[in-house]
Structures are given as structure tokens and as C-alpha cells.
C-alpha positions, 0 to 999 in steps of 0.5 A: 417080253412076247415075241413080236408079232411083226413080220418084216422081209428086211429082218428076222423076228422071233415070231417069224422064225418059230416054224420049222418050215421054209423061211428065209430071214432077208436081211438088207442094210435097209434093215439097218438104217431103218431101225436106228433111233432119230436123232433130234440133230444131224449127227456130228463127226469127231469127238471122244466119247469117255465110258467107265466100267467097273474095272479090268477086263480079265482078258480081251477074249469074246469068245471065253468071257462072260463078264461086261467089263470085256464084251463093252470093250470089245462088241465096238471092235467086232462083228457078228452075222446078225445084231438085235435091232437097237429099236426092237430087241425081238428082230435081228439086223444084218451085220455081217450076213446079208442074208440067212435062209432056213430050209424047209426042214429047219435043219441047214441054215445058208449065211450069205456074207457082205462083200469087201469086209476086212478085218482091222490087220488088213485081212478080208473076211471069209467064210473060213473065219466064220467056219472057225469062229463057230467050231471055236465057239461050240468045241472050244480049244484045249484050255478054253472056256466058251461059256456060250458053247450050249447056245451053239450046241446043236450045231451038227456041222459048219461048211465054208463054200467059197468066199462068201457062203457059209452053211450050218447043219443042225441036229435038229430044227430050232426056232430060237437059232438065229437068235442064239448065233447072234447072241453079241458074245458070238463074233467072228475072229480071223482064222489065220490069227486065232488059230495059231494062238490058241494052238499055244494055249494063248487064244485071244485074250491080249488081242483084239482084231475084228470088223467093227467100226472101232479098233483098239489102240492101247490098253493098259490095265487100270488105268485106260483101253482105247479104241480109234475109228476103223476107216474102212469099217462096211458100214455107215462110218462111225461118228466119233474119233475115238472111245475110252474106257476107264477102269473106275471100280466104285459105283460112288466114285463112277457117278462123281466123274460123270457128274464132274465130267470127267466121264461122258457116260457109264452103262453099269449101275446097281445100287438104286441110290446112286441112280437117285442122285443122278437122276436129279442133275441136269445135263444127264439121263439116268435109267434102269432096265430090267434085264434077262440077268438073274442072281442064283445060289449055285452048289458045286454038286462035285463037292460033299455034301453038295452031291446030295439033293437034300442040302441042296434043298436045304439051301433053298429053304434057308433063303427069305427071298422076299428079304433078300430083295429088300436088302441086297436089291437096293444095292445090286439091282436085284429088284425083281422076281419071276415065276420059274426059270424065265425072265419076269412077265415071260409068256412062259412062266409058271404059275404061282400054285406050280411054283410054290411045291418047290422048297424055299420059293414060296417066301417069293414077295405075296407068296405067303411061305413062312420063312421060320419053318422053312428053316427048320426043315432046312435044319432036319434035312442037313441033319439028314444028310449027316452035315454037321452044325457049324460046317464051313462054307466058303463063298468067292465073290467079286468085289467089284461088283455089289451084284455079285458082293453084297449079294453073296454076303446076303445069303451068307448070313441067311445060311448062318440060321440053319447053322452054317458057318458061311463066309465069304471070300471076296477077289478081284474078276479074274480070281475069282473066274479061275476059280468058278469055271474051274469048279473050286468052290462049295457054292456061289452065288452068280449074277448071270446076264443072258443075251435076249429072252427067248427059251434057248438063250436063258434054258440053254446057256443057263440050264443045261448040263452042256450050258455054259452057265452050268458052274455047278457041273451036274449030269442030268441027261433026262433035263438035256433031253426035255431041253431038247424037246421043247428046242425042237418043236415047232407048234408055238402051243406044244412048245409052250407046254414042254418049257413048262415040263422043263421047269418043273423037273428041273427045279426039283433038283436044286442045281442052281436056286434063283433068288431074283432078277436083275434090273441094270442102271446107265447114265450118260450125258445128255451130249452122247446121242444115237444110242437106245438102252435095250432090256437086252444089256449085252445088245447094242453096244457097238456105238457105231451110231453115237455121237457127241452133241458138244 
């Protein structure tokens, strides 16, 4: 997952935009037509590509969610200034910017957006709806979450000038920034629509109104969401008629309508058995992606005895990681383990000897940590800190996905061995979202998929005190501020060195405990063309390209 070395004037590569100095991202359609996938046929016109996901959506909000089963829906129906290049997921595409310059300061990015886009009410797009759509993201309104606010936080101010012209100040020069902006969560709502609703307190969550290539035209939860062709989408015009999504919660049952063909393709699988099967029936492509997700135990430092670093400690040393993945990983995808906070194979991990001084991480697979006495010091610790054998500990969960269920059932019974009576409580998405951003929970265990890999998007969204990730709501400015530092600095070798320092004190407070990474499946007939799985699982799902072969 290294930045790409390739230089391209007609797109912005992450290792383009790593210095501070004068830089300018050109950003052309070319870029985007050169970058899909060949087709091994002329695309067709028409048809209606059948997707499953895993249940409802718990509402239809982009800019508030942070699950799959609302951004599927709605990255088809939306648009953001750039998009990761389905062809290389380290460069950028346009999407509604043309162009992106960075002056020489690093510190005022200027988008220049296409002309005659308009929204699916008819509306044009304008710079203001970009304006407010990045203030709502980054200061979301009274009674909003915006999960992805700590990708946009060093936003210092947003300007609208003219129709066409927005331009950014930042607080400071950060190389990851077209990155975080474009991340496929940050799309652009019109103003005039969304201002007023979320002035009531509603937001966006029953209305979907974009510039993508598709629109939604029904939605009835449990049974069908729908989305039609957008005729005057700005860009190449979409292949198919329509998209349908059927909320099928049971990963058994999603696999048996696509092998009956009641389905044509579903882009969320965890369970490696399934995979298996499908693998082996002729007419469809199965595979597994290891993605920027990983599955961490969160403690709400809010809640005693949270707030104290030894139960948090002993938490991580009460965990066999190396037997969490070998019993949860078949069936939650969690196949994979990484050294610190990065993705695996980051060129910013840690090593092994770094990782290891840090409770409970040496039971990683070849780690060689002896699990029983970790457990015992897990033990004296909650001793310690005065929590009683026997204290009960409640865990909420999503039952829809095993990511999330058999995972939390997994670490349920490994506290159990340093005598806490863990349970776990299992609710339908939106539920148990109430319940997490809301922060009444003792601990949870979050299956967190990132947009991209780079520094800002995992460190920033998931590790900081002003993240969106941050479920456990701790306060630790001297962690912001090592953020920060390593953000803004432009040497790649000193930038390196300050990531490092990051991990390494932030793993000392156990704010959150990883315990592995996520490899998600898809499988789709082989009669659905044009789309190119990326490790980025939020990435190219806008399915302008696809079409039907049958």
C-alpha cells in the first residue's frame, strides 16, 4: 500500500501531493476515461443490475453515516470533487472539480468546478453547495454526527467566488488533503435543500438529491431501494436503466439468490465459507480484498472504570488475538493483523520489538506472548483498580453483520478469563448506532472501514480526540498535537519518523485495542462488466460504468 510513484498531469497521486510546495492537481475528463477498466465488449445500454446488502439503511444521510448499507445506496446518486481512480486507488480522477491547484504555502487549495451540472431536482450546482456541504461536514449542525468531521478539520475557512470557484484555507499545509476531501462519504448536497432541513433537526436522512448518474425513485425499507439513470448526469451517461437494492440480512441467504439469480451481484461478504462455495459455481466472480478496516475493542473512557488506563490495560491483555482470528476471522473477514495503527504492509509500521512493550499485542500470530499470564496480569490489574470479580459488562452489537456479532461474542468470552461477566447485546444498525455515537455503552467492539490508506484518512478519522471514529470520547491533546505534527510536514523521511512517535503514545493508552483487519468478499455474475474491485471498500461504487452482458 506505498504511494504510487507515478506522476500524471491529468491526476493527483498521492506521491505528488506529499510536498507542501506549488502544486497544482489538473484534473481533466481524460483522466477519467483513461482510467476505467477495458471492457473485453462494447458496453450495452439498459438492463437492471440487482444488488443485495445486508439490511436497511438507517437512514440515507452521507454525510452522518458511516455503515455500507447507506453509502452503496447513495455513492451511485452523488457526487464528490475528485474520486479515486477505480484503476489505481493512489490517484484521484475528476468528479465534479476540474481542476484543484495548492498554492506554494500548501495552505489555500482553489477547485474549479464543471460547468452545467445539476442536481436530480433540476437545480444547478454551485460553488455555495460545495461551501455548505464542507462547513456541514466539518461543523455539522445541532443534532448531526458527521463521523468523517476530523478528515475535514483542518479546514480553517470555505469561500464560494462565483458560480464556479471554490477556494479552501487550511490551517495548515497537509499533504493527504485532496485525499481526505474526496474520501466517497464527503459529497456535495444542495444548499437550498439541505439547509432548511437540517434547520428542523431532519438533515438528509429520507432524501437523497444529488449530481450522480443515477437518482433514487423508491424506497421502502425491507423490502426495495431503487435508483433510475439520471439523463443529464455531466458525465459519460450510465449504461443501465436502473439499480436495485434488496435488504437480504443473512450472508447464507445473499449467496443463494445470486446463485438462483435472483440477484446479479453482492459487494459484502465476511464469512470465507461462503466465498468458498461461491467460488466454485460457474457464471460467477468471487473474491476477497483486504481492506483499510480494522475490528477494534473500544472502552467508553466516559464510564467507570473505563476512565482508568489499568482496565483498559487489562482489557488488552485478556485478549488471544492469535485465537481471535482463527475463530471469529472465518466468519467476519477479520484475516489480518498489522503492526501498530496502519493497515497491514503500511511503509509506516511499526516493528515487531516496538510493538510488542505494549500489553496484550504480543499474542499477535509469531509473536511468541504467553496468553495465561497475560491473563493474570490482566487479573491484578483489575484488582488494582478496585473492579470487582464478576463485574458486568455489556456489549451492543450489530446482528446483521458477523463482522460486528461474532466478533463481539469473541472477545465476550475471552473477558470471561479474567472474570468479567461480559455479555453481549445484539440490535438491528440503527440501534445500536443510537447507541454508540451517543456514547451509552461500556465497551464495543467496531468493525471500522476507512476510505484509502494514507496517514490522515486512518490516524485522523480513527485516532484522534476530534475523529469521527473517536466512540470512546477521550481528550488527549498532547496525541492531537503529535497528529498534527506529522499531518503537516512535508519531508516524506521526517513525516515518516513523526507517524512512528505517533503510534507508539497512542498505543500506550489503550483508547481503543486492535485486534485485526478486515479482508471484505464480493461476488457478482459474471454478466455484470465495468467495475474493478478496489482495497478501498468505499471506492468506486458509483457504477456509472457497469453494464449487463446478458
Amino acid at each position: 500500500m506505498s504511494p504510487s510513484e507515478t506522476d500524471n498531469s491529468n491526476s493527483a497521486t498521492r506521491r505528488a501531493l506529499i510536498g507542501a510546495g506549488a502544486a497544482t492537481a489538473g484534473l481533466s475528463a481524460l483522466g477519467a476515461t483513461q482510467s476505467m477498466a477495458q471492457a473485453p465488449k462494447t458496453p450495452r445500454r439498459g438492463g437492471t443490475l440487482r444488488i443485495s446488502s445486508g439490511g436497511d439503511p438507517p437512514d440515507f444521510d452521507m454525510h452522518q453515516s458511516s455503515t455500507y448499507l447507506t453509502l452503496f445506496i447513495g455513492a451511485p446518486c452523488y457526487s464528490t470533487l475528485m474520486r479515486v481512480d477505480p484503476a489505481d486507488y493512489n490517484r484521484l480522477i475528476p468528479d465534479l472539480a476540474e481542476k484543484a491547484d495548492v498554492s506554494a504555502d500548501g495552505r489555500t487549495v482553489t477547485f474549479q468546478l464543471r460547468d452545467g451540472v445539476v442536481f436530480h431536482n433540476g437545480m444547478p450546482l454551485t460553488a455555495e453547495d460545495v461551501a455548505y456541504s464542507l462547513e456541514r461536514i466539518r461543523n455539522p449542525p445541532k443534532g448531526m454526527v458527521s463521523p468523517r468531521k476530523g478528515l475535514v478539520g483542518n479546514i480553517e475557512s470555505v469561500e464560494a467566488r462565483g458560480a464556479r470557484t471554490v477556494v479552501v484555507r487550511l490551517a495548515h499545509a497537509q499533504a493527504d488533503f485532496l485525499f481526505l476531501v474526496s474520501h466517497p462519504g464527503n459529497v456535495i448536497v444542495p444548499k437550498k435543500v439541505a439547509e432548511p432541513l437540517d434547520a428542523q433537526g431532519q438533515g438528509m436522512k429520507r432524501q437523497i438529491i444529488g449530481t450522480g448518474p443515477f437518482r433514487l425513485s423508491q424506497a421502502v425499507d425491507g423490502q426495495i431501494y431503487e435508483l433510475t439513470r439520471f439523463d443529464k448526469y455531466f458525465g459519460p451517461a450510465p449504461h443501465l436503466d436502473k439499480i436495485q437494492f434488496f435488504p437480504i440480512k443473512g450472508e447464507v441467504e445473499r449467496a443463494a439468490a445470486l446463485q438462483g439469480k435472483r440477484i446479479d451481484a453482492c459487494f459484502f461478504f465476511t464469512a470465507e465459507s461462503v466465498l468458498t462455495t461461491l467460488r466454485k459455481v460457474p457464471g460467477i466472480t468471487a473474491l476477497r480484498r483486504p481492506t483499510p478496516t480494522y475490528i477494534n475493542l473500544i472502552p467508553n473512557v466516559q464510564r467507570k472504570p473505563f476512565d482508568d488506563p489499568r482496565v483498559r490495560e487489562a482489557l488488552s491483555l485478556a485478549i488471544d488475538r492469535d485465537a481471535f482470528i482463527k475463530t471469529a476471522g472465518p466468519l467476519a473477514g477479520a484475516s489480518f493483523h498489522s503492526i501498530g495503527l496502519m493497515p497491514p504492509g503500511s511503509p509506516y509500521s511499526l516493528t515487531q520489538a516496538e510493538l510488542r512493550q505494549f500489553s496484550g499485542y504480543d499474542s499477535l500470530p509469531g509473536f511468541g506472548g504467553n496468553v495465561a499470564a497475560n491473563r493474570q496480569r490482566a487479573v491484578a490489574l483489575l484488582e488494582q483498580a478496585g473492579v470487582p470479580k464478576g463485574f458486568k459488562l455489556v456489549i451492543p452489537t450489530r446482528g446483521d453483520l458477523s463482522v460486528f456479532r461474532d466478533a463481539a461474542i469473541n472477545v465476550a468470552a475471552q473477558l470471561k478469563n479474567i472474570g468479567l461477566d461480559a455479555t453481549v447485546d445484539v440490535r438491528e444498525p440503527a440501534s445500536f448506532y443510537a447507541i454508540e455515537n451517543k456514547g451509552e455503552f461500556q465497551v464495543v467492539v467496531h468493525s471500522m472501514a476507512m476510505g484509502g490508506s494514507t496517514p490522515d484518512q486512518i490516524l485522523g478519522e480513527g485516532y484522534t480526540s476530534y475523529g469521527g471514529r473517536n466512540y470512546g470520547q477521550w481528550k488527549d491533546e498532547a496525541l492531537d498535537n503529535l497528529y498534527r505534527q506529522q499531518s503537516r510536514e512535508s519531508d516524506p523521511r521526517k513525516r515518516t519518523e513523526l507517524i512512528r512517535q505517533f503510534q507508539l503514545a497512542y498505543l500506550k493508552t489503550h483508547y481503543q485495542i486492535n485486534l485485526a483487519w478486515v479482508g471484505y468478499g464480493a461476488a457478482h455474475s459474471t454478466a455484470m462488466q465495468g467495475w474493478t474491485a478496489t482495497p478501498d471498500f468505499y471506492a468506486n461504487m458509483q457504477m456509472g460504468e457497469v453494464w449487463l452482458d446478458a
